[in-house]
N, C-alpha and C positions, 0 to 999 in steps of 0.2 A: 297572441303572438308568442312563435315558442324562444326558447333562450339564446338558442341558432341565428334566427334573424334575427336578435337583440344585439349580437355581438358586433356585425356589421353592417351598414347600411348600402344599400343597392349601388351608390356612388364611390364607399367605401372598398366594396370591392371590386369595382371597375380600375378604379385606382393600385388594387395588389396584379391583378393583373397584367396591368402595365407594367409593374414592376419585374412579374416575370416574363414580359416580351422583354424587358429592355436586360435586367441579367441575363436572358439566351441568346445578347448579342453579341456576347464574350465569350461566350463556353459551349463548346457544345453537350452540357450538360444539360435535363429537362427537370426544371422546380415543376412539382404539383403542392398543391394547399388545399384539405380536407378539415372538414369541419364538422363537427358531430356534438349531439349534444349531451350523450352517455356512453358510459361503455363500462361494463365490470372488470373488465381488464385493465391490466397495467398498460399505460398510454407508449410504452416500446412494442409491448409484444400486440395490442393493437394496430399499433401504425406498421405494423408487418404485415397483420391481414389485409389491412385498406392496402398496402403498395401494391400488395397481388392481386388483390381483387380487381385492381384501376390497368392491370396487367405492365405496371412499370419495370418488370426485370425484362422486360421486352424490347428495350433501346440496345444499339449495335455495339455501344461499348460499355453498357449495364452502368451507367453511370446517372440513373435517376437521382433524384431528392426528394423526400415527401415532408413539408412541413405539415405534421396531424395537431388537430387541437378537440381538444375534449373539453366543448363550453362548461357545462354546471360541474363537474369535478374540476374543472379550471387545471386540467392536463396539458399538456403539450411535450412534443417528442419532434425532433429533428432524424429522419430516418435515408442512407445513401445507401446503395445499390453495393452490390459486392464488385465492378470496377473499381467504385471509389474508391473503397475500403481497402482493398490491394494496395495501394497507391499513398496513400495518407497514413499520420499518426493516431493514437487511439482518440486526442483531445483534439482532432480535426472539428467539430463541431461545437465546441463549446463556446466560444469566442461567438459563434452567431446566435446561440443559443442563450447566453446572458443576454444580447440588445434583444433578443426578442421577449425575454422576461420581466426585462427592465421596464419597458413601454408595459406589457401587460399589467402590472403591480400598480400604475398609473392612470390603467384604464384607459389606455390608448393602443387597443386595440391593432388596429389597420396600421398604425406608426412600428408596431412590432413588428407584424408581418412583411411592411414594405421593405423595412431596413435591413432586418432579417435577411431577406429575399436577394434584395441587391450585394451584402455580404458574402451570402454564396456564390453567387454569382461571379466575386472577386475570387472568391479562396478556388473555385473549382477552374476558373480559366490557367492558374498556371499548372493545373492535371489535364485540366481536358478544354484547351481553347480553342475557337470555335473555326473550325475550318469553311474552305467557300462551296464546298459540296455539301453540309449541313442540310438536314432538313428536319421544321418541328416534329420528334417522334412521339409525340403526349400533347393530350389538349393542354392548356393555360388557362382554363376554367376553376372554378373552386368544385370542388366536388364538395357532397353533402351526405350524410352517412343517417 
């Protein structure tokens, strides 16, 4: 079993999931969660490649999220779209970025990510709350690298 499905289990992330149906019920902002289990790169300029790769500068008001996590380097980067970034201060993410460390350091894995998740979900609906014309622009799937 590699390190990737060690980190969460099948029910595990049906449950992060969840969590970003229910944060894109505030915002119309789109959380994706990428998981990977290496990368020689620094886990920013990473989670840059996965955003484009997963084609997230693609939403109408560029206002994606990518929680990336880098299992065996025990990486992790919080990455938003240039909407967001317009829009907020430079320490917009770090406030979700501690609860999501916190839980990790603890081994509680899925607790980082959901909390995380729902975080965002708070901070970004008073930039971008979710209108009733909304439509999911980005799966809600975890991606895997």
């Amino acid at each position: 079993m590699s390190k990737t499905e060690d980190f969460l289990t099948a029910s595990e992330e049906q449950e992060i999931v969840q969590a970003i149906v229910a944060a894109e019920k505030d915002t119309s902002g789109e959380i994706r969660v990428h998981i990977e289990e290496h990368s020689e790169k620094p886990p920013l300029e990473r989670a840059q490649e996965v955003f484009f790769s997963l084609e997230m500068q693609n939403t109408k008001e560029r206002n994606g999220v990518l929680f990336y996590v880098g299992v065996t380097d025990k990486q992790f980067a919080i990455l938003g779209d240039e909407g967001i970034n317009k829009v907020v201060g430079d320490d917009f993410w770090n406030s979700t970025k501690d609860i999501v460390l916190k839980h990790f350091k603890n081994k509680n894995n899925k607790d980082g990510l959901v909390n995380g998740i729902i975080e965002a979900g708070k901070r970004l609906k008073t930039f971008f709350p979710y209108q009733s014309d909304d439509t999911n622009e980005l799966p809600n799937e975890i991606s895997r690298g």
